[in-house]
C-alpha positions in Angstrom: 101.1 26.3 111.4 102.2 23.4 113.4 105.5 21.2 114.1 106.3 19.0 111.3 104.5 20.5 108.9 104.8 21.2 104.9 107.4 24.0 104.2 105.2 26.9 103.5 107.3 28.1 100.6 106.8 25.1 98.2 102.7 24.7 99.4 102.5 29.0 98.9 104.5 28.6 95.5 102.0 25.6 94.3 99.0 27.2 95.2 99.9 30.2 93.1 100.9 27.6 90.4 97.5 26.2 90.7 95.8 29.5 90.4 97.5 29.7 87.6 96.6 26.5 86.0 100.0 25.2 85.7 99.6 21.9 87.8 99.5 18.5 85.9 96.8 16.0 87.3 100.0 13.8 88.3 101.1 16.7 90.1 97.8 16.3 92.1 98.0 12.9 92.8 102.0 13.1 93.8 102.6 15.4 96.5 106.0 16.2 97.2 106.3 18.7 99.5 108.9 18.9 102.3 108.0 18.2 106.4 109.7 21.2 107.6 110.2 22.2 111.6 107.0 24.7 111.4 105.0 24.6 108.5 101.5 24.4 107.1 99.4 21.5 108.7 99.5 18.5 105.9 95.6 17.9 106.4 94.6 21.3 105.9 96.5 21.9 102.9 94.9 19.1 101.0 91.9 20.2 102.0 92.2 23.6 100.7 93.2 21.9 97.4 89.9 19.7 97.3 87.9 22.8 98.1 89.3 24.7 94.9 87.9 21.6 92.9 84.2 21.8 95.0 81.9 24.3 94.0 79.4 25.7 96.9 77.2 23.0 96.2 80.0 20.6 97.1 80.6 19.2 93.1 83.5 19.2 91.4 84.3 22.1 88.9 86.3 22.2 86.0 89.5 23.5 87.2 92.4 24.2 85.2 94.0 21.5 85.5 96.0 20.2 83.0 95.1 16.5 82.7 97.8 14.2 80.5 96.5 12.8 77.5 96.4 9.4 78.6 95.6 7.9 81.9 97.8 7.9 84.6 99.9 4.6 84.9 98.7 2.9 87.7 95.8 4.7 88.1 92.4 3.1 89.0 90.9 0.4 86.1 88.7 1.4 83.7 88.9 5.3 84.5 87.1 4.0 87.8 87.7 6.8 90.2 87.3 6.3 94.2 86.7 8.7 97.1 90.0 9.0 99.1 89.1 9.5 103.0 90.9 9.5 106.0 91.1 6.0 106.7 91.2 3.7 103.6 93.3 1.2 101.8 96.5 2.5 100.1 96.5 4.0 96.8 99.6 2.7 95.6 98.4 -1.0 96.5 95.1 -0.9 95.2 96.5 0.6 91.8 98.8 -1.9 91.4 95.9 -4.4 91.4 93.6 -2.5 89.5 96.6 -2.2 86.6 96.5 -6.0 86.2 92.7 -5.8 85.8 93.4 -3.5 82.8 96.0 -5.9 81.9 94.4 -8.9 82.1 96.8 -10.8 84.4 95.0 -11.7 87.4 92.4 -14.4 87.6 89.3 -13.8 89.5 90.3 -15.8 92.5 93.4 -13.7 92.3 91.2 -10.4 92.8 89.0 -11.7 95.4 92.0 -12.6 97.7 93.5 -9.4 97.8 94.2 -7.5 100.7 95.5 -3.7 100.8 97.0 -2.3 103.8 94.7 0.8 105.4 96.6 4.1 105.2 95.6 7.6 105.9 93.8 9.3 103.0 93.4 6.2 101.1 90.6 5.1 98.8 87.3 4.6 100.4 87.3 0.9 101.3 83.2 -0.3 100.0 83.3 1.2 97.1 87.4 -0.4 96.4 85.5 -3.8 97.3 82.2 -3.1 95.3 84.6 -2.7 92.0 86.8 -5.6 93.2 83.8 -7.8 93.6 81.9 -6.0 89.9 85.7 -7.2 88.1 86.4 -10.4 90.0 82.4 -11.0 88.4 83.2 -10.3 84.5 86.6 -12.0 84.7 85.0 -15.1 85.7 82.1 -14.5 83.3 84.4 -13.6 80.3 86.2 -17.1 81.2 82.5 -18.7 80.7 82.0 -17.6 77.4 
């Protein structure tokens, strides 16, 4: 427990939702718990929700989760997925640009001049740049042909 933490009725009452494979995969992504005076500490309760997805060997397994039958809007292009860590660029902001990939209204030079803000547990910043660079690539390639 620390100060400023999440209230420990709503993190207790969605871990025993989880167990119970009643959270939606936009559920997962969109926290919205309340900071309360003396609650849970934030890092360690997203941690405890990536270990129920680990197995021992440290991969993901199945989980009960119930997953929407389409993408999320404004999810990553392409079902491209990204670690999140610590210290990477914003989720919100790299979505946004990775929904006018899938959209098709951003020119290449577009997508190599982006710049996202760096925010605590957002995407892992190579591998957001290795896409960038492997779209920014076709794009101009599909304007070639």
């Amino acid at each position: 427990m620390v100060l400023r933490g999440y209230d420990r009725k709503q993190v207790d009452a969605f871990f025993e939702r989880l167990d119970a494979s009643a959270v939606t995969a936009e559920e997962l992504q969109k926290p919205s718990f309340r900071v309360a005076m003396i609650g849970y500490d934030r890092h360690q309760v997203w941690d405890a929700v990536e270990d129920r997805f680990a197995g021992p060997d440290g991969e993901a397994e199945a989980h009960a989760v119930v997953a929407p039958a389409q993408p999320l809007p404004g999810g990553p292009a392409s079902g491209r997925e990204f670690d999140v860590v610590l210290r990477g660029y914003d989720r919100h902001q790299v979505n946004v640009v990775l929904a006018r990939v899938d959209a098709g209204t951003i020119t290449a030079e577009e997508l190599r001049q982006s710049s996202f803000t760096v925010a605590m547990r957002g995407y892992d910043r190579h591998q957001v740049w290795d896409a960038i660079k492997g779209f920014a690539k076709a794009l101009e390639d599909g304007a070639e042909e």
